[in-house]
N, C-alpha and C positions, 0 to 999 in steps of 0.2 A: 299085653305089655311086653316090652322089647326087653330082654338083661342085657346088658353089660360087662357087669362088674360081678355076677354073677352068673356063675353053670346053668342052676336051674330054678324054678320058681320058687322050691324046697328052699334052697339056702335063701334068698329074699325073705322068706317071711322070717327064718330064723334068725335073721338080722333085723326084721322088725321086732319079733320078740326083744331082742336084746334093747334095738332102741327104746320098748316101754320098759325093760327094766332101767333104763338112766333116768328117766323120769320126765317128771313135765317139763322145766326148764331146760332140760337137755332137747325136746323133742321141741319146742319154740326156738331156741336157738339156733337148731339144724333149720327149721323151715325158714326164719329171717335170713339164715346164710342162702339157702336155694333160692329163695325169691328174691335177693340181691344180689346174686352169683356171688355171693361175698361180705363180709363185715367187719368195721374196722371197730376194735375197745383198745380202750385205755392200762384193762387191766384182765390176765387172763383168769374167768371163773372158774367153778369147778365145774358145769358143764360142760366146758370148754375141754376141759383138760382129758373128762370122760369119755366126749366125743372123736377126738382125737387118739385116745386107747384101743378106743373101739373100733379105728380106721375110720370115721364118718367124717370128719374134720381133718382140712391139713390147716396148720396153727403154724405161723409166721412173724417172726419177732421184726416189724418194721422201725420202730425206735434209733431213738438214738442215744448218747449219753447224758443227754438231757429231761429226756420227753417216753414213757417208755407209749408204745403200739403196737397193736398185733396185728394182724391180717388172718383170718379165718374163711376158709375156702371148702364148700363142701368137695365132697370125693364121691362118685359115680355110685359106690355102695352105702352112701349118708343116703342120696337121691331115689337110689330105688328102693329101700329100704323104706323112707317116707312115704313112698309113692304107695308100697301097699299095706302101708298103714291106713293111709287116704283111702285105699278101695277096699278097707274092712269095712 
């Protein structure tokens, strides 16, 4: 596996650790954002919000003053982070 977004394989996994402490719904929402390079909600969750704390999510308010939207984009260390979650 190639890093990126990380030095070495050590800090990846410790970032998957961290991804299974957000949880299930955090760890579904990271993979719907990878495998759509992106997702748009209406409203932002607390997944959302975590993933984003965590650096794994960039969170983009697209709304307007009418309508609110986000835009949720993973980050290089959401991706590989999942990735060796996947190859545990």
């Amino acid at each position: 596996m190639m890093l990126i977004a990380h030095e070495s394989m050590e800090q990846a996994r410790e970032s998957a650790v961290i991804l299974v402490r957000l949880g299930s719904p955090a760890r579904k929402l990271l993979a719907e954002a990878v495998e759509a390079t992106g997702v748009k909600r209406k409203q932002l969750s607390k997944a959302a919000k975590d993933l984003e704390t965590a650096g794994f999510l960039f969170v983009r308010d697209s709304g307007n003053l009418w309508e609110s939207q986000f835009e949720l984009m993973p980050t290089l260390a959401g991706e590989e982070a999942l990735e060796v979650l996947d190859e545990q």
